[in-house]
C-alpha atoms as an extended CHARMM CRD file, in Angstrom:
* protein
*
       214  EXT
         1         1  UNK       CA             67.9640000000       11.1430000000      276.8140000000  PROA      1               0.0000000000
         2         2  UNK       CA             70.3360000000       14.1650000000      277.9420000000  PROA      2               0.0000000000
         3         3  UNK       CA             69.0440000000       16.5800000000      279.9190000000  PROA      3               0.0000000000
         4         4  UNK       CA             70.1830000000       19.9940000000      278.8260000000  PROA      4               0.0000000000
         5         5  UNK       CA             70.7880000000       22.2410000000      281.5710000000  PROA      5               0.0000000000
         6         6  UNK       CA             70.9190000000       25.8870000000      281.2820000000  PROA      6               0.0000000000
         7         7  UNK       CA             73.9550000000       27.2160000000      283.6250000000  PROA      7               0.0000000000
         8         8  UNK       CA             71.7900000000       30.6950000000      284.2990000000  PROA      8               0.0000000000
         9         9  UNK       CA             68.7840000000       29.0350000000      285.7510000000  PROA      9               0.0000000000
        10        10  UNK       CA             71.0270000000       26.8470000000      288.5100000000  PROA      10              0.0000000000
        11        11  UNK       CA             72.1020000000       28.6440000000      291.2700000000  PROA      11              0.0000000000
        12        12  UNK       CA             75.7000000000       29.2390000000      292.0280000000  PROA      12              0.0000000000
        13        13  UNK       CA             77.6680000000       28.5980000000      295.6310000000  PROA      13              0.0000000000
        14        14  UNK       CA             78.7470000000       32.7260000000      296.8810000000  PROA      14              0.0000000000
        15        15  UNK       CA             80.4760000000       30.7980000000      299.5730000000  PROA      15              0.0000000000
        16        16  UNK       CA             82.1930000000       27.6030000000      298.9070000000  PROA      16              0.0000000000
        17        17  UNK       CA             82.4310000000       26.5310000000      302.4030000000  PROA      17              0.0000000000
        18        18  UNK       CA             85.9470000000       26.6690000000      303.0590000000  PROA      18              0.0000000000
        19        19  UNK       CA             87.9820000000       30.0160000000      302.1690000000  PROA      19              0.0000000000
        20        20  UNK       CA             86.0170000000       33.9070000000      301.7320000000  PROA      20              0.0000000000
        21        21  UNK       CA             87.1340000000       33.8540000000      297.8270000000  PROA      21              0.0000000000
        22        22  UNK       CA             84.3950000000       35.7930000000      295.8800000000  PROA      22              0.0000000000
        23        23  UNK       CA             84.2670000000       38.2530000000      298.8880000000  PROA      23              0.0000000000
        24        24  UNK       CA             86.1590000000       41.0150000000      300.2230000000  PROA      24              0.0000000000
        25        25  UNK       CA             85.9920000000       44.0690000000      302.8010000000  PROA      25              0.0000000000
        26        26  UNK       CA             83.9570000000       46.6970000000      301.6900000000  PROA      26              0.0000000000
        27        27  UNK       CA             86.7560000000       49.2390000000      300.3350000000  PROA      27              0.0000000000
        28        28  UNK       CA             89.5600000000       46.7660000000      300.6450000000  PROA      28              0.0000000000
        29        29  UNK       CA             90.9670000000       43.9380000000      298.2360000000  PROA      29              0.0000000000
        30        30  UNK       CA             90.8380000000       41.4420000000      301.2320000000  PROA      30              0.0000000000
        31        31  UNK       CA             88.6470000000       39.9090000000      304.1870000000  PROA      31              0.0000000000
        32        32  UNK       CA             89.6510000000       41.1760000000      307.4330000000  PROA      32              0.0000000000
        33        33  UNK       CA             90.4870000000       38.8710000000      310.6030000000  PROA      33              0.0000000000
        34        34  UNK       CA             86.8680000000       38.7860000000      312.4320000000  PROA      34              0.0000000000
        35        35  UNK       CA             85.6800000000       36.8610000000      308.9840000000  PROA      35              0.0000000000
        36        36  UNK       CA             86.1140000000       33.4760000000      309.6850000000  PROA      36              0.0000000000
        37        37  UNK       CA             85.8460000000       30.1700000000      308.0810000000  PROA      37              0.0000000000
        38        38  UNK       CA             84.5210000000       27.5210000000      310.3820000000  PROA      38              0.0000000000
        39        39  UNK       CA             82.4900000000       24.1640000000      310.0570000000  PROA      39              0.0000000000
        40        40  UNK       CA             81.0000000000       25.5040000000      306.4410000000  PROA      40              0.0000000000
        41        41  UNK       CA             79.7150000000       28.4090000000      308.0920000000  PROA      41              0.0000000000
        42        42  UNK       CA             81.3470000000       32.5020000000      307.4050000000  PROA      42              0.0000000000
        43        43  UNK       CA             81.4730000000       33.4010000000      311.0790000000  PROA      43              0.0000000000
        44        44  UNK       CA             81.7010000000       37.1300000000      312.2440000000  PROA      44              0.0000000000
        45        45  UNK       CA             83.5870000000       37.1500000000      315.7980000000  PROA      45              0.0000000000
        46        46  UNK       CA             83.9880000000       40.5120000000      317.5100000000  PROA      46              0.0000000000
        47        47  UNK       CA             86.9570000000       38.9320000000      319.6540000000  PROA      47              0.0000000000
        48        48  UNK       CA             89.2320000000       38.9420000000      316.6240000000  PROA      48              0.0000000000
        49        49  UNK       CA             88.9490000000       42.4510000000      314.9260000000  PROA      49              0.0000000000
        50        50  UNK       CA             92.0470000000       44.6540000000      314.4880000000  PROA      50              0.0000000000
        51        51  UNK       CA             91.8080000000       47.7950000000      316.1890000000  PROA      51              0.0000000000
        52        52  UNK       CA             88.3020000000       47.4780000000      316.4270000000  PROA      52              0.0000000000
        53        53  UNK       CA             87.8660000000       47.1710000000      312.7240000000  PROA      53              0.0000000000
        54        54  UNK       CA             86.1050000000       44.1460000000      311.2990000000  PROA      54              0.0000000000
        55        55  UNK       CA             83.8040000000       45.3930000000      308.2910000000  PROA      55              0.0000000000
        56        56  UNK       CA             81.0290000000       44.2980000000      306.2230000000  PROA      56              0.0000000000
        57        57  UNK       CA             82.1200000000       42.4310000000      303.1180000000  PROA      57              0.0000000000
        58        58  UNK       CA             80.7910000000       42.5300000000      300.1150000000  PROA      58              0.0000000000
        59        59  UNK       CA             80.6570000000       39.8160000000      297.2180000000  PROA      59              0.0000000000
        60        60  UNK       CA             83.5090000000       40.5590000000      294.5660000000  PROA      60              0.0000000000
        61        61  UNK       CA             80.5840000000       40.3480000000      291.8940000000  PROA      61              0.0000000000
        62        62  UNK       CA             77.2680000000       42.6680000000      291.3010000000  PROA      62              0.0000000000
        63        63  UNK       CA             74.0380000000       41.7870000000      290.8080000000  PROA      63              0.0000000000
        64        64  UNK       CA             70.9250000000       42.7830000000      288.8130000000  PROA      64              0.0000000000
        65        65  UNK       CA             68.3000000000       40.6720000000      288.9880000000  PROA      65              0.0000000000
        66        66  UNK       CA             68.6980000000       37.5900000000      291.6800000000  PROA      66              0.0000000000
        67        67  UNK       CA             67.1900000000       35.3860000000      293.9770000000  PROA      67              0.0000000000
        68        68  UNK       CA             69.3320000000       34.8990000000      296.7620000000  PROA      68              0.0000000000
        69        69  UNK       CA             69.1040000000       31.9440000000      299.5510000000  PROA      69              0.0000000000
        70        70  UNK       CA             71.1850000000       31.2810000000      302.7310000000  PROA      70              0.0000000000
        71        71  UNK       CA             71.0250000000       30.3930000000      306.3610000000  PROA      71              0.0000000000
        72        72  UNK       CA             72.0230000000       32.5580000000      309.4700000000  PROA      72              0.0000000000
        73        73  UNK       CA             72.1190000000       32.0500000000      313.2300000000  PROA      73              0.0000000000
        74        74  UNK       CA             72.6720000000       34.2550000000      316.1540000000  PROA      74              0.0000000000
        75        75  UNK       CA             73.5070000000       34.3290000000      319.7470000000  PROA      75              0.0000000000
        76        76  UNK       CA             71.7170000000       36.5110000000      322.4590000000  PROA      76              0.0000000000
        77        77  UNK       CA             71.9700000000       40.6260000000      321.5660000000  PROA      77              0.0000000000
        78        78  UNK       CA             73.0770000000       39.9630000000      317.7340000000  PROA      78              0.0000000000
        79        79  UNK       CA             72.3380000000       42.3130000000      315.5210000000  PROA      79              0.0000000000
        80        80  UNK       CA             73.4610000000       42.0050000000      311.5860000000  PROA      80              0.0000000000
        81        81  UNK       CA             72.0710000000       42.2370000000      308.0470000000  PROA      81              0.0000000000
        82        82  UNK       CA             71.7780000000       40.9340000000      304.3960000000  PROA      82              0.0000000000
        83        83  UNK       CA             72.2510000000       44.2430000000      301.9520000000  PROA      83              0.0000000000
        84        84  UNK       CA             72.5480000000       44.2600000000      298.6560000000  PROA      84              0.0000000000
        85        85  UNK       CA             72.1290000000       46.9820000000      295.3760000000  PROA      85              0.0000000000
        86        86  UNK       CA             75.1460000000       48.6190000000      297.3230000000  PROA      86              0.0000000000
        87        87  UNK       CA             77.4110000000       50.9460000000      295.2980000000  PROA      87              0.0000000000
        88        88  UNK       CA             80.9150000000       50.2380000000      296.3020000000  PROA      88              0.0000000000
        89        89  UNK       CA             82.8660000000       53.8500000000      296.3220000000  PROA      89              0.0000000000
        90        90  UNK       CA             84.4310000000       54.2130000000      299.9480000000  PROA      90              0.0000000000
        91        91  UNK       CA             85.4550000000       57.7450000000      298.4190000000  PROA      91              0.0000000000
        92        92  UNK       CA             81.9400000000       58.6160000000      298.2040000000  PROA      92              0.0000000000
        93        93  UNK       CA             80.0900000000       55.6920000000      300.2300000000  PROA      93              0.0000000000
        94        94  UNK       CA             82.0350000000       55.1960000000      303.6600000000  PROA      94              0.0000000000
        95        95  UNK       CA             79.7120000000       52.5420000000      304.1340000000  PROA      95              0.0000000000
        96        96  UNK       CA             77.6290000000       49.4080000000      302.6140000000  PROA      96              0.0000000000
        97        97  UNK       CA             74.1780000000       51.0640000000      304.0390000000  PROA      97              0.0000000000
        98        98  UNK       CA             74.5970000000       54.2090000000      302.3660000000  PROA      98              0.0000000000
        99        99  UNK       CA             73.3400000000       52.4780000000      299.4840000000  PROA      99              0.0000000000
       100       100  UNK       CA             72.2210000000       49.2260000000      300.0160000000  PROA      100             0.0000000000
       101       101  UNK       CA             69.0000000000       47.6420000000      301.1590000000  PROA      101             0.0000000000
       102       102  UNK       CA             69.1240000000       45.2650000000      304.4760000000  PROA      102             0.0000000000
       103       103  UNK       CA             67.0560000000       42.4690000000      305.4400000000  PROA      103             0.0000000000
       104       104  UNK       CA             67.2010000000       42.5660000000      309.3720000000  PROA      104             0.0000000000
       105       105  UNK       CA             69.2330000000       39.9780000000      310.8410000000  PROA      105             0.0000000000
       106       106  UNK       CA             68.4850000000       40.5160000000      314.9420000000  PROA      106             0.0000000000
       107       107  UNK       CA             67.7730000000       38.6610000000      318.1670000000  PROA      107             0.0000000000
       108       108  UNK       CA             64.4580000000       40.6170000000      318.4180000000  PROA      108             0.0000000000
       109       109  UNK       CA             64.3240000000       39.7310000000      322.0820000000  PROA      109             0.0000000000
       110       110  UNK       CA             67.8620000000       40.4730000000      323.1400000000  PROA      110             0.0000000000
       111       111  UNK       CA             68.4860000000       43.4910000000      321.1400000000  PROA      111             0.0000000000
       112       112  UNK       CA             67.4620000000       46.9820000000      321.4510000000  PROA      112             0.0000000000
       113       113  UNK       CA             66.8080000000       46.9360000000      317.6450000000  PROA      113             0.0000000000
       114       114  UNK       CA             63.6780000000       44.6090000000      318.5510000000  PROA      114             0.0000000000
       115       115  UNK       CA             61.9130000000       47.2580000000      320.0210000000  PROA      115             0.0000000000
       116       116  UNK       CA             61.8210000000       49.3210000000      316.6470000000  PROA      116             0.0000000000
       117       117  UNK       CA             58.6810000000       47.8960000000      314.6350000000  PROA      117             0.0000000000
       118       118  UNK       CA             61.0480000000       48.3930000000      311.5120000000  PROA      118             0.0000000000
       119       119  UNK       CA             64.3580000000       47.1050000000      312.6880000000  PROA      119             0.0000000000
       120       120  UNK       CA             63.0280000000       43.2730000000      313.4110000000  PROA      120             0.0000000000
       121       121  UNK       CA             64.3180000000       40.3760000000      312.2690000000  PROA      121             0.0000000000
       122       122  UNK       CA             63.0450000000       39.8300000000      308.1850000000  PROA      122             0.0000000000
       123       123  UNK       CA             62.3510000000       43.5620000000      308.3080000000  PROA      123             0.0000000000
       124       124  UNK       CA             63.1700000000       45.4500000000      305.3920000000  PROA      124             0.0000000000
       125       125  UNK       CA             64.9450000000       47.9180000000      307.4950000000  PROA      125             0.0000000000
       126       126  UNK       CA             63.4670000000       50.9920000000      308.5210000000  PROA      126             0.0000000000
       127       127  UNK       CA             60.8990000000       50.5890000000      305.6190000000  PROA      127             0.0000000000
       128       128  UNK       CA             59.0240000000       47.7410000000      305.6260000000  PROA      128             0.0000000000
       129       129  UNK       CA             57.9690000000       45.5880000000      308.7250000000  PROA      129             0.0000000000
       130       130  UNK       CA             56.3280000000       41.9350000000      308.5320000000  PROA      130             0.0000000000
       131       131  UNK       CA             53.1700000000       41.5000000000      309.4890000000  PROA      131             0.0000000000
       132       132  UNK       CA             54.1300000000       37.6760000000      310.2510000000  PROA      132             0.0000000000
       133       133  UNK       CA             57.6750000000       36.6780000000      312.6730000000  PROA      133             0.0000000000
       134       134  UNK       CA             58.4660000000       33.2770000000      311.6480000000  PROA      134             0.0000000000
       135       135  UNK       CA             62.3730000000       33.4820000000      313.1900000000  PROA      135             0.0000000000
       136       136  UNK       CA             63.4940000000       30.5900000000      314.8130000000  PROA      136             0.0000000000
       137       137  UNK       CA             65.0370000000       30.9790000000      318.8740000000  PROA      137             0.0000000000
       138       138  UNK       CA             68.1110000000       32.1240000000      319.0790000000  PROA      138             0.0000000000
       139       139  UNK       CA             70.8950000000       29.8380000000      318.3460000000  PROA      139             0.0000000000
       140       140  UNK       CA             68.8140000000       27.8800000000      315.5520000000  PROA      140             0.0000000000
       141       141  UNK       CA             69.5200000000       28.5920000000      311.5240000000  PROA      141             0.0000000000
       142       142  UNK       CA             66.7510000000       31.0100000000      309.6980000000  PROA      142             0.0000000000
       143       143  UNK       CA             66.4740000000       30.7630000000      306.0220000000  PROA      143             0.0000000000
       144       144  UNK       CA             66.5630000000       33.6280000000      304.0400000000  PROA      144             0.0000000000
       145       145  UNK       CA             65.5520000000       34.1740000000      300.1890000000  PROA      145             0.0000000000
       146       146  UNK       CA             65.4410000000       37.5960000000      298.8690000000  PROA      146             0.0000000000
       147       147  UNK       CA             64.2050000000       37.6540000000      295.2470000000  PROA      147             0.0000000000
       148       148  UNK       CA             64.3910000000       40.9680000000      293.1230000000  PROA      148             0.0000000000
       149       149  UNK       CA             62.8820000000       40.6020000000      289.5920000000  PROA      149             0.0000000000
       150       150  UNK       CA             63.0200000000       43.9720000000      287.6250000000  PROA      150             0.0000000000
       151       151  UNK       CA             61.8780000000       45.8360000000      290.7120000000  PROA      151             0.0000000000
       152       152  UNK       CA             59.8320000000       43.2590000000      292.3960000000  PROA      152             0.0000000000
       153       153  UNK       CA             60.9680000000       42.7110000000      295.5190000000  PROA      153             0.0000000000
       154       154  UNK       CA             60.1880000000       39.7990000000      297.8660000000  PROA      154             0.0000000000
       155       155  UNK       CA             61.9590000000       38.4640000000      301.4050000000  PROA      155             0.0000000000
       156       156  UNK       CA             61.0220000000       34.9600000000      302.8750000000  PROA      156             0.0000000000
       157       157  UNK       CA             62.1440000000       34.0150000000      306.1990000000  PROA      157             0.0000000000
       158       158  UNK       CA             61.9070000000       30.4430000000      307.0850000000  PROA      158             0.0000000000
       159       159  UNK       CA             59.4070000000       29.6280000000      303.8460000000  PROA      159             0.0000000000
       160       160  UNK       CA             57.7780000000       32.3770000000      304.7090000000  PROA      160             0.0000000000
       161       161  UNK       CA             57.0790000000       35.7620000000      302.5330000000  PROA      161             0.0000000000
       162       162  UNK       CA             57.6660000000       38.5300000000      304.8780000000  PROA      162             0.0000000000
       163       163  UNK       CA             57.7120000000       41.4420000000      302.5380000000  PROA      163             0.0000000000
       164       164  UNK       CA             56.7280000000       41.9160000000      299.1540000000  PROA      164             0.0000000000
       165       165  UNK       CA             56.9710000000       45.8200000000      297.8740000000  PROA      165             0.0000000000
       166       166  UNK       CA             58.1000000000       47.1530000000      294.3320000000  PROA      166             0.0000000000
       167       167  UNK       CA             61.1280000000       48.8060000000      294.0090000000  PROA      167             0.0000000000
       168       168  UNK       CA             62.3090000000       52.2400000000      292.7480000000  PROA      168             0.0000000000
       169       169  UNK       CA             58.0420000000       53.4490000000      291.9580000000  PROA      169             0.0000000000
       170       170  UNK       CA             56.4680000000       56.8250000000      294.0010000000  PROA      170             0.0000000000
       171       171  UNK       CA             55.8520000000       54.2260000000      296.6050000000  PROA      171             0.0000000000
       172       172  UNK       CA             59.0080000000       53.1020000000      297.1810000000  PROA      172             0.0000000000
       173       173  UNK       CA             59.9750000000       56.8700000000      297.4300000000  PROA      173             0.0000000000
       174       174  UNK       CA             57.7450000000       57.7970000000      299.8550000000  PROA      174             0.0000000000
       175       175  UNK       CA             58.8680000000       55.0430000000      301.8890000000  PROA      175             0.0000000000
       176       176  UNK       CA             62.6880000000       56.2640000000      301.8430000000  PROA      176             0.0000000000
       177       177  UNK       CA             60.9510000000       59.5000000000      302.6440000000  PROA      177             0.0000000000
       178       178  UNK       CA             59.5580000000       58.4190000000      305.7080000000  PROA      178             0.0000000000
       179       179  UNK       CA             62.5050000000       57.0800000000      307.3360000000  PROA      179             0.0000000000
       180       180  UNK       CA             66.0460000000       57.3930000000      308.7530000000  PROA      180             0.0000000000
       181       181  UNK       CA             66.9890000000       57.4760000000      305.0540000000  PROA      181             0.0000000000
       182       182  UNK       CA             65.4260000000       60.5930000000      303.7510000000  PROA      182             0.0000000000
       183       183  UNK       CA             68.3790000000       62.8540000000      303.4270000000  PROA      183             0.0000000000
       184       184  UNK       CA             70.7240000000       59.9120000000      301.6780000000  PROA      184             0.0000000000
       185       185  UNK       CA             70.2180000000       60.8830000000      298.4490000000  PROA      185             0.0000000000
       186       186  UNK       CA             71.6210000000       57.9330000000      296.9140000000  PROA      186             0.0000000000
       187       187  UNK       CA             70.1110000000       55.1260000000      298.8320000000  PROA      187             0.0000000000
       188       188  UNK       CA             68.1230000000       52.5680000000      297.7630000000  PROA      188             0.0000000000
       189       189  UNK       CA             68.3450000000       54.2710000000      293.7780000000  PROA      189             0.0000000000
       190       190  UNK       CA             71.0770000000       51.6300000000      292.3900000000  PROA      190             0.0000000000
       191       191  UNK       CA             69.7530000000       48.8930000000      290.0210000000  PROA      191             0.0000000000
       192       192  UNK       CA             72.4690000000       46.7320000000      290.4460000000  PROA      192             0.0000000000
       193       193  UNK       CA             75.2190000000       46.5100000000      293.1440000000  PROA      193             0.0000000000
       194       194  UNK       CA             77.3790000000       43.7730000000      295.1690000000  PROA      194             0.0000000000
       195       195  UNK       CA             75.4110000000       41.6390000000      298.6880000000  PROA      195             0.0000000000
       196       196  UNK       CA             76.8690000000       42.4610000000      302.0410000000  PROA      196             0.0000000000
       197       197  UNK       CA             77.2860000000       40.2170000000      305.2110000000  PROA      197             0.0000000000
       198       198  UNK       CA             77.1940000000       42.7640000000      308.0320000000  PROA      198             0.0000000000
       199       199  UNK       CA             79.3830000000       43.4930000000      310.9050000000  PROA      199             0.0000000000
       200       200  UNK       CA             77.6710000000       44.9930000000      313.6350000000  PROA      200             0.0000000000
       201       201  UNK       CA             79.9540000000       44.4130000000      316.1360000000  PROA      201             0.0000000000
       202       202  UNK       CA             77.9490000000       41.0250000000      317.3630000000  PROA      202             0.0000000000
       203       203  UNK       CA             79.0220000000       36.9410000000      316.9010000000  PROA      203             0.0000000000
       204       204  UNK       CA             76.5580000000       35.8170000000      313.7150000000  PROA      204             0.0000000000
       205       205  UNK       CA             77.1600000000       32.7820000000      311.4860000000  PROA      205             0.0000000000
       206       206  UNK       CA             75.8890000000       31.9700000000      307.4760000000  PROA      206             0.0000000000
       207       207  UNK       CA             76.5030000000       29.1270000000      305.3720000000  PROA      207             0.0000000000
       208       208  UNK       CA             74.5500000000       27.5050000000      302.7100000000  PROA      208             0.0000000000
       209       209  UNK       CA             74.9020000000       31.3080000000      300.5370000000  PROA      209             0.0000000000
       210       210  UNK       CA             73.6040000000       30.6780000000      297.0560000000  PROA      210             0.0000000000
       211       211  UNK       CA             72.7270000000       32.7300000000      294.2310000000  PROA      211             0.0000000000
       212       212  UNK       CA             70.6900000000       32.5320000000      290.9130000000  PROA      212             0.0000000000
       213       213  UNK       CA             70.5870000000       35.3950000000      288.1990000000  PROA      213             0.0000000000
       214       214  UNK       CA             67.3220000000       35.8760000000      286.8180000000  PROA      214             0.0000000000
């Protein structure tokens, strides 16, 4: 019997493992220096950024509706995200987080970010905060899966669903109006936009990146 296999519901490598094709610098055509290729894992190290500029790249590619997997590690004081639905203008947008939406990637312990009930790791930053912390110690890979289905929203962390909200309703606008985000008139509105791995000026590693349109 053959299987017939429909190439939308399979997800699709964002990182093969070896070279940063299918991403690039937010506002550039390239991936700077701190991006680096090592063991199968996209590593962010501070030590190698050029004039103190290392950037958050994007994926070359926007998305709609996806569910998105991957694994990420930290060492002690890390702070970085996952963001995604970001509109890539540098004209307008100097940066990915003027638009986009972050899942909180943090040592909550180590970082001052942990001490913000919004800003913790799995967080839906500055909006939404789990009610359940499933990360792993620091220094150990987390699982991530962020699935957005026509405005349905949902993060797991470690097999765990951390947040669950609806996108883009009265609700979600209240939300944005309760937060650091209030005056950005443009964030969190875009339907579909490119993923962003974040620099935030600490060492953080992620590898296994896939990706399935839905």
């Amino acid at each position: 019997m053959v299987q017939i296999t429909n190439a939308q519901n399979e997800f699709k490598p964002l990182f093969d493992g070896k070279t940063t094709k299918g991403w690039h610098t937010y506002g550039k055509s390239t991936v700077g220096t701190a991006w680096k290729v090592e063991d199968g894992t996209l590593h962010f190290d501070p030590s190698a950024t050029t004039n103190n500029q290392g950037g958050d790249i994007v994926t070359d590619n926007e998305y709609t509706n996806f569910h998105l997997k991957l694994e990420w590690k930290v060492v002690p004081k890390s702070n970085s995200g996952i963001i995604f639905y970001i509109h890539e203008d540098p004209k307008k947008y100097k940066n990915t987080y003027e638009t986009g939406l972050e899942m909180q990637v943090l040592d909550n312990d180590g970082h001052p970010d942990g001490k913000i009930s919004k800003h913790r790791a799995g967080n839906l930053y500055d909006l939404i905060k789990s009610d359940i912390e499933p990360v792993k110690p620091v220094g150990e890979w987390n699982t991530v899966e962020i699935i957005s289905d026509n405005g349905q929203l949902t993060f797991k962390l470690n097999e765990v669903v951390v947040v669950k909200t609806t996108l883009w309703d009265d609700n979600w606008k209240s939300l944005i109006a309760g937060s650091k985000f209030a005056s950005w008139k443009s964030f969190g509105t875009f339907k579909t936009g490119k993923i962003a791995l974040q620099d935030h000026g600490e060492n953080v590693w992620y590898r296994n990146i896939v990706i399935k349109e839905l």
